[in-house]
N, C-alpha and C positions, 0 to 999 in steps of 0.2 A: 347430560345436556348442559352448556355452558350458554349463560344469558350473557349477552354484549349490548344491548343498548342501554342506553338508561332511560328510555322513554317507554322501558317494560313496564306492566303494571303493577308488576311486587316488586320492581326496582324501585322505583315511584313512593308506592308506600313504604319498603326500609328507609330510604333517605328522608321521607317525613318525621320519623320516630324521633330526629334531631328538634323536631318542635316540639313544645309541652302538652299544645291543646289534641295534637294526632295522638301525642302516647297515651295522655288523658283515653282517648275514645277507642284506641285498641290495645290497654289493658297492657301493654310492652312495653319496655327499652329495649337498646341498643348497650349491651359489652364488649368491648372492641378489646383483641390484642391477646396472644395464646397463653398470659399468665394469666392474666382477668378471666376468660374464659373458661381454665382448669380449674380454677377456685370456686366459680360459680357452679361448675359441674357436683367438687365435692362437699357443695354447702345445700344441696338438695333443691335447687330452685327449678322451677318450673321451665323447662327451657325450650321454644315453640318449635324454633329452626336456627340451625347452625347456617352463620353467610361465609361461604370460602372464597377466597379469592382460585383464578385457574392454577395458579402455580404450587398453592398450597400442597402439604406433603404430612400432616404431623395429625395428631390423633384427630377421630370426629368422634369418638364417644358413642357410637353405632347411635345416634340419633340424627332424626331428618336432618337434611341438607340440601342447599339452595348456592349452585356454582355461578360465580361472575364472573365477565371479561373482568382485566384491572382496569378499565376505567370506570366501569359501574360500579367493580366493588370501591373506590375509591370516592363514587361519589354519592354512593350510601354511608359511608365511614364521615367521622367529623373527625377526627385525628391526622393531622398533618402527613405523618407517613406512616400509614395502615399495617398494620403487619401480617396481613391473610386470614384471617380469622376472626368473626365477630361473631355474638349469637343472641338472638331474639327472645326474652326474658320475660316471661310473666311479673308485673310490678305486685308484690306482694301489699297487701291491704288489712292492713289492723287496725280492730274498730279501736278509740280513745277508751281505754280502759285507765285505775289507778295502777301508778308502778309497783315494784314487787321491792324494789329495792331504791337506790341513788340512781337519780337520772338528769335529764337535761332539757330547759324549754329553749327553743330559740325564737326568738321574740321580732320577726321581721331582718334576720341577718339572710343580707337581698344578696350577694356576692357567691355566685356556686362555688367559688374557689375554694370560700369560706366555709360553705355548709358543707362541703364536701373533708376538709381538712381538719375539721371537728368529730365527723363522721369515723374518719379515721384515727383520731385521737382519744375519743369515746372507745371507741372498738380494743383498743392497747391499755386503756384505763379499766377496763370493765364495765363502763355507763351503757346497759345494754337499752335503755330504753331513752328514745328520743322523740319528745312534743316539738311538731312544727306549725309556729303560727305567721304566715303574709311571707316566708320564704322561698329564698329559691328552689327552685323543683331538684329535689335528691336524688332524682334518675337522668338529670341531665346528664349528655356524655361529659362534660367540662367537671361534674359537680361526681359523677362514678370517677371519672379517672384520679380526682383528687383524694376518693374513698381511699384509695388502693386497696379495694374489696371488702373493707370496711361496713359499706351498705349491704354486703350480703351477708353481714351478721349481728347486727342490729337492728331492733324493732322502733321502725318508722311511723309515727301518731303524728297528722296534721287534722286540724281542725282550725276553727275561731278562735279567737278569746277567751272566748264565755266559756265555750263549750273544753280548752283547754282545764281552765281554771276549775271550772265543774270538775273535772277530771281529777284533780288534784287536790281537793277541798279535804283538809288535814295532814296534807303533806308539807314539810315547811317548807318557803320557798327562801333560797338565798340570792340575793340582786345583786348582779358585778356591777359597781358603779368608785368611781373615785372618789366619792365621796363615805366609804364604807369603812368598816373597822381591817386591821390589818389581817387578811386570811390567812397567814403562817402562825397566827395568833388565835385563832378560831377556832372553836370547839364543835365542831359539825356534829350535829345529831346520826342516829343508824341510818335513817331515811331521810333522804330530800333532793330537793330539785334545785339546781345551781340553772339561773336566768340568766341569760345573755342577749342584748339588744341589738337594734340595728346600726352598721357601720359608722353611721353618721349622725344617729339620733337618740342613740342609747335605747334605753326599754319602754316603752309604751307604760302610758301613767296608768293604766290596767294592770298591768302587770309586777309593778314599783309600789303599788299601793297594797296591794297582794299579799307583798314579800315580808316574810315574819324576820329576815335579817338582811343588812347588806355588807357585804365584802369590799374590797379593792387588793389591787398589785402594789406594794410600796415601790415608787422610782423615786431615780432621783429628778433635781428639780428641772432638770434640761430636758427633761422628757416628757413631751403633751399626751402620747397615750398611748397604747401598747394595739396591735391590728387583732380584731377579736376571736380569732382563732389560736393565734398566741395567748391571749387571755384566757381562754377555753383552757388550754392544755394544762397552764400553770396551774389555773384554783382545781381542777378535777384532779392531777396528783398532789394538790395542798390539803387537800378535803379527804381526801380517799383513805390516809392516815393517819387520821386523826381520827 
């Protein structure tokens, strides 16, 4: 059976999963695009229903499936041009535990492009564990596509503040801020937590206050500041060997 309208009622609800508070309430996102999707197959995720588009031809992984005309499947997809294939993903939930190893808080970095491009940066650095506090939603499609699968192999921790910090109470914290000692200089402990702030506001004085060291990026003097993703990437392989 091929569904065509989009005024179906599980057309309806896949094209809401694009908002945060519908995925919030069913427990899903949306993986869009037949690489995203094989990855998420071999990374064990909970996967509810596979969405094909009609033309679609390439594996389904013998699990449920739910077929679109192209214009439904298109207008459940949030990616410009769809490539046939998405699948409905249980969002995986782990409580705020202390990390086992080096990890990462983000501190109000509001930009999915961002969170999503750290996510993926983490994931190639080894930072398998990430504290989310007042950020963008990490199941956004904007914020998955920028993983590039990243989110399905790292452990995702949002909470508050408090209950962040609680978390991590003897973990040292290290604060990116330009006002810090030079980190290709830095002596990073086994264990710790490298902070990173919001876009435009840097780290909450929560979290600055916290922090047993601070770091920065040496530029030079023409340069007001580096986009915090970029920053992310540089101190996690600055830190990581040392």
């Amino acid at each position: 059976m091929i569904i065509i309208s989009k005024n179906n009622p599980l057309v309806k609800e896949l094209a809401l999963l694009k908002e945060k508070k519908h995925r919030k309430l069913c427990g899903t996102f949306l993986v869009e695009g037949e690489k995203m999707v094989r990855e998420c197959v071999a990374c064990g995720l909970n996967i509810r229903r596979l969405v094909l588009r009609e033309d679609y031809a390439g594996e389904t992984y013998s699990l449920p499936t739910v077929v679109l005309g192209e214009d439904a499947f298109r207008f459940v997809c949030d990616a410009v041009t769809p490539q046939g294939i998405a699948a409905e993903v249980e969002i995986p939930n782990f409580p705020l535990d202390e990390p086992k190893g080096r990890c990462l808080v983000l501190d109000g970095v509001s930009d999915p492009s961002n969170v999503g491009a750290i996510i993926r940066t983490a994931n190639a650095a080894n930072y398998r564990e990430l504290y989310l506090i007042d950020c963008a939603d990490p199941f956004s499609p904007k914020c998955v596509r920028s993983s590039m699968s990243g989110v399905f192999h790292v452990k995702l921790m949002q909470g508050s503040r408090g209950e962040v910090l609680h978390a991590l109470k003897g973990v040292p914290l290290i604060a990116a801020d330009m006002n810090g000692e030079d980190v290709f200089a830095f002596r990073a402990p086994a264990k710790f937590a490298i902070c990173l702030g919001n876009e435009g506001n840097g780290l909450s004085d929560a979290v600055r206050r916290s922090a047993t060291h601070t770091v920065c990026i040496p530029m030079e003097k023409t340069a007001e500041s580096l986009n915090v993703a970029v920053s992310a990437g540089i101190i996690m392989y600055a830190l990581r060997t040392k």
